[in-house]
C-alpha positions as CSV (number, residue, x, y, z in Angstrom):
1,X,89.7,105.4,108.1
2,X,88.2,105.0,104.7
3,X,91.0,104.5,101.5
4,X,90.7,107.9,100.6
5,X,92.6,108.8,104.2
6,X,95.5,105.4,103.6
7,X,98.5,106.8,102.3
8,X,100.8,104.7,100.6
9,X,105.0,105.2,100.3
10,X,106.6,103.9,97.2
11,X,110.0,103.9,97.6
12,X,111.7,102.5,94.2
13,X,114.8,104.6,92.7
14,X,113.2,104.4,89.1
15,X,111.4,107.1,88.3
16,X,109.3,105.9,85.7
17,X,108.3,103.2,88.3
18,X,107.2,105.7,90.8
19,X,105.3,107.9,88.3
20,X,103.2,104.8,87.5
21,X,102.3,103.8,90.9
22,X,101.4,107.0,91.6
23,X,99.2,107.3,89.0
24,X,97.5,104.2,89.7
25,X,96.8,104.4,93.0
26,X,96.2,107.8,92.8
27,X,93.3,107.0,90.1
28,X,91.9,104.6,93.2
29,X,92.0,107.5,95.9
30,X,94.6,106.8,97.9
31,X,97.3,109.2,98.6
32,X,100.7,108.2,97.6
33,X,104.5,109.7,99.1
34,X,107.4,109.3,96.7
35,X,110.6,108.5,97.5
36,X,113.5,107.5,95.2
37,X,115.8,105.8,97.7
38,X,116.0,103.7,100.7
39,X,117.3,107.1,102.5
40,X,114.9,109.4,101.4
41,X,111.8,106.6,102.4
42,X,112.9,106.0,105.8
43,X,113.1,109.8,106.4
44,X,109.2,110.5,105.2
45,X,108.5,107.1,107.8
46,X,110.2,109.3,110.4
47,X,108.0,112.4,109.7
48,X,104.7,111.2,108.7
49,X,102.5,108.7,109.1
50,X,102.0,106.3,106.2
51,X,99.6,103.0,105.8
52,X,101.3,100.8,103.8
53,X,104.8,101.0,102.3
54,X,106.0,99.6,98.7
55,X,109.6,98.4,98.3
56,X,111.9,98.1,95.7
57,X,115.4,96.0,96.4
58,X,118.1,96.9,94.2
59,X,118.7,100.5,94.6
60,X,122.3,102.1,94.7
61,X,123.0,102.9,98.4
62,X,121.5,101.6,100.8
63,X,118.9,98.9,99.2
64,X,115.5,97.8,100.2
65,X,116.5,94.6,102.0
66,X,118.4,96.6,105.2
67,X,115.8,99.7,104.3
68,X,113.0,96.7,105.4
69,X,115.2,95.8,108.4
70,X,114.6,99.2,109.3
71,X,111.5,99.7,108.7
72,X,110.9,96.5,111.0
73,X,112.6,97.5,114.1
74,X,110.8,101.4,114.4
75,X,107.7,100.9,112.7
76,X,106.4,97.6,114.4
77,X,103.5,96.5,112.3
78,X,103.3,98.5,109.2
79,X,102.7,96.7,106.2
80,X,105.6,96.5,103.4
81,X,105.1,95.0,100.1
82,X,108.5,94.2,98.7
83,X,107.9,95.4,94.9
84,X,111.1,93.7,92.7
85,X,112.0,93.0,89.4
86,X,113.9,89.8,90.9
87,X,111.9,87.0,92.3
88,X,115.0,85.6,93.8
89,X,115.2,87.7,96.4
90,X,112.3,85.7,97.8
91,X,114.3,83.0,98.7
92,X,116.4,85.5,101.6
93,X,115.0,84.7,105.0
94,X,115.3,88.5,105.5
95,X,112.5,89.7,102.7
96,X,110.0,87.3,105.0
97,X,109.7,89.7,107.1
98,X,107.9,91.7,104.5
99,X,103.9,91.6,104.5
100,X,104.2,90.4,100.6
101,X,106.5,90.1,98.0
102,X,105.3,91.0,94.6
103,X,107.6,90.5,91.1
104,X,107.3,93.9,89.2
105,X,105.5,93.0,85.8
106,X,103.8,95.0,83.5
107,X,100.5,94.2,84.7
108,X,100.2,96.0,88.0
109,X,96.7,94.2,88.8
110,X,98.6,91.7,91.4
111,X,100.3,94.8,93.3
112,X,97.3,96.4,93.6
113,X,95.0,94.0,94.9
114,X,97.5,93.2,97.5
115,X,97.9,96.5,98.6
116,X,94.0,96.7,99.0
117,X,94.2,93.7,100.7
118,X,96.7,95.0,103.0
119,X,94.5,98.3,103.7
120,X,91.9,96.6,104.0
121,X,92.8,94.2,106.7
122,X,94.4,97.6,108.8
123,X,91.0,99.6,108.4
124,X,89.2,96.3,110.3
125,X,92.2,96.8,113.5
C-alpha cells in the first residue's frame, strides 16, 4: 500500500478544521473522509476501511474520548491521533489508549509528520 492508497478520517466538529486537514493532506496524496461528529465518524469506520483516524475531544454529543473507546474495542489496531485544542486531556488515562496525542496549533507540521509516521509504520506490517 503506497500513501496515495492510506485514507485518513478526520473527525473534528469544526468545519474550518476539517477543510484544512483536508486540504493538507490532500496536497500530500492521501485520501481524506470527513466527518463532523463522533457519530457520523464511527459510522464511515463501520462502512469503510480507513488507515489512520484523527480525533478531536470536545464535540457536542458524544465526544472524542468515548468515540476513541469505541474505536478501540471494534477496530483493534487502527491508529488514532487525538487532535485537541486542550493538552489537558493528556493527563486522562483513557486518551492513552490513543496512538498520539497532538495539541491543535496553527502550525500543522507536528500533526502531519505524526500521521506519516503512523502510515508509515502500517505500510512495513
Amino acid at each position: 500500500m503506497n500513501q496515495q492508497n492510506s485514507r485518513i478520517l478526520v473527525i473534528d466538529d469544526e468545519e474550518n478544521i476539517r477543510e484544512l486537514l483536508n486540504l493538507e493532506f490532500t496536497d500530500l496524496g492521501y485520501q481524506v473522509l470527513m466527518a463532523n461528529s463522533a457519530f457520523n465518524g464511527l459510522q464511515i469506520l463501520k462502512d469503510q476501511k480507513v488507515d489512520l483516524v484523527i480525533l478531536d475531544i470536545k464535540m457536542p454529543g458524544m465526544d472524542g474520548i468515548e468515540a476513541l473507546e469505541k474505536i478501540i474495542s471494534t477496530q483493534r489496531g487502527l491508529p488514532v491521533i487525538i487532535h485537541s485544542a486542550y493538552s489537558h486531556y493528556k493527563d486522562n488515562y483513557l486518551t492513552w489508549s490513543a496512538t498520539s496525542y497532538v495539541v491543535k496549533s496553527g502550525d500543522l507540521s507536528e500533526l502531519i509528520e505524526k500521521a506519516q509516521e503512523i502510515l508509515a509504520l502500517k505500510q512495513e506490517e
